[in-house]
C-alpha positions as CSV (number, residue, x, y, z in Angstrom):
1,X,0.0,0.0,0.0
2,X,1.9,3.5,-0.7
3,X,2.4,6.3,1.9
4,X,-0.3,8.5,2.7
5,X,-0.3,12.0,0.7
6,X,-0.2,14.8,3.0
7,X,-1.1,18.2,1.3
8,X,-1.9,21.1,3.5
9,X,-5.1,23.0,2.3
10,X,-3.9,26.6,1.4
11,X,-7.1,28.3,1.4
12,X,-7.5,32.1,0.9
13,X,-9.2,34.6,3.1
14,X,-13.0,33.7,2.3
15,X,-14.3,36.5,3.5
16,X,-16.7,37.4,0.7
17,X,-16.8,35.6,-2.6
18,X,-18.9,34.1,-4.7
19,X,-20.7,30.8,-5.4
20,X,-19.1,30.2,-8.5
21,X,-15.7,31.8,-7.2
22,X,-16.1,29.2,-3.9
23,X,-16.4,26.1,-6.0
24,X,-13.6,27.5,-8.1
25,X,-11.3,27.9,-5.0
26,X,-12.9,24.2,-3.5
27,X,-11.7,22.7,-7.1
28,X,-8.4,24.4,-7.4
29,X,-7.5,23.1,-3.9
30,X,-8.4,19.4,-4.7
31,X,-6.7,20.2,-8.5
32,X,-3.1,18.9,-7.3
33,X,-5.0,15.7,-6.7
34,X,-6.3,14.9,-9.4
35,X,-3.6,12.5,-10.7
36,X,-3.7,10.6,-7.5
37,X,-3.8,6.7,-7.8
38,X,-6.9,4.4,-6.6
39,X,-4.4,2.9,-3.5
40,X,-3.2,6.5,-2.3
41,X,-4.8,8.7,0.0
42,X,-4.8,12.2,1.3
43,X,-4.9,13.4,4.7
44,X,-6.6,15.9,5.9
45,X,-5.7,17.8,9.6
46,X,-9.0,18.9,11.7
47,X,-8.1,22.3,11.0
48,X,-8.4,21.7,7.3
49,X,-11.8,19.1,7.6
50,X,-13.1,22.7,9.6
51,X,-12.1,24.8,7.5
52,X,-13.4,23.1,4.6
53,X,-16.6,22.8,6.0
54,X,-16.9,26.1,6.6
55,X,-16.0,26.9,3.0
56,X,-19.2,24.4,2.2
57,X,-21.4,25.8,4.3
58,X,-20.8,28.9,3.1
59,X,-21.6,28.2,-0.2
60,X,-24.5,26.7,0.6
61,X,-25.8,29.6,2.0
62,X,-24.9,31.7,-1.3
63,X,-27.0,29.5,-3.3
64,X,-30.1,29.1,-0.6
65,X,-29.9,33.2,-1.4
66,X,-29.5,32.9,-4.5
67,X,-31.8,30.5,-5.0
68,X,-34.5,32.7,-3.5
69,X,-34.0,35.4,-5.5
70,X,-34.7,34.1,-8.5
71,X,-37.4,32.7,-7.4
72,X,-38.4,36.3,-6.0
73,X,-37.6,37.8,-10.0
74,X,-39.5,35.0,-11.6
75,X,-42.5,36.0,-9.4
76,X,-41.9,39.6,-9.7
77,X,-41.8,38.5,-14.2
78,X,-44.9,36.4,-13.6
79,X,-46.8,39.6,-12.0
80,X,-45.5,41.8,-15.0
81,X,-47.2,39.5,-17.2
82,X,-50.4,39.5,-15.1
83,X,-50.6,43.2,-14.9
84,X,-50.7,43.2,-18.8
85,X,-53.6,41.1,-19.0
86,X,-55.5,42.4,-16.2
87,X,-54.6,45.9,-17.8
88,X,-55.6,45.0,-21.6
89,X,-58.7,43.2,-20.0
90,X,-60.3,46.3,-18.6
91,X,-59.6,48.7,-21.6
92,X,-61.4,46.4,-23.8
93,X,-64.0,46.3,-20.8
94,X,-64.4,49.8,-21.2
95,X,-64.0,50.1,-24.8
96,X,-67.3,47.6,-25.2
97,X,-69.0,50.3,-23.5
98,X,-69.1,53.1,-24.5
99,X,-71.0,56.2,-22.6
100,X,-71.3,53.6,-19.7
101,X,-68.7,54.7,-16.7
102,X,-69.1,52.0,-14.6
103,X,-67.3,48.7,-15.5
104,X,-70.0,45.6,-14.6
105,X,-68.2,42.1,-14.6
106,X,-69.8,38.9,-16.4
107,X,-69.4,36.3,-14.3
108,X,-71.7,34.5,-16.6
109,X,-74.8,34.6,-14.2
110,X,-78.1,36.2,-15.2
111,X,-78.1,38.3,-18.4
């Protein structure tokens, strides 16, 4: 069996990045590994396991946020698109009468 690899975890200041910049950083520190064969391993000190799952955890908070924010502009898109109809339903509403000021609804009850 070969000798463990031990590769310290040089991690930058993560202090504010982004998702896509925090997977980027996750990848490039695992990048030197890539070659590694099926019987070696690498060892990892607490300090790194801890500091890597802050890393995680804090990308997982960027995309919960993210997350809800496009979820907030797809609502926000879906109302746009509501307004219009609402909006083009009532001018022709009040374009079908005209002279007549108040707007009755037909809900399809009695004529």
């Amino acid at each position: 069996m070969a000798q463990p690899r031990r590769r310290g975890l040089l991690m930058r200041a993560a202090q504010s990045f982004s998702l896509s910049g925090g997977l980027q950083m996750l990848s490039d520190t695992f990048a030197p590994h890539r070659d590694i064969a099926e019987d070696e391993t690498v060892v990892l000190g607490g300090e790194e396991v801890r500091s890597l799952l802050k890393i995680i955890r804090t990308l997982r908070h960027l995309a919960i946020l993210q997350e809800r924010e496009l979820g907030a502009l797809r609502r926000l898109d879906d109302a746009r698109e509501l307004r219009k109809v609402v909006s083009s339903e009532l001018k022709a509403a009040v374009e079908s009468r005209p002279g007549d000021n108040v707007i009755r609804p037909d809900f399809g009850g009695k004529p």
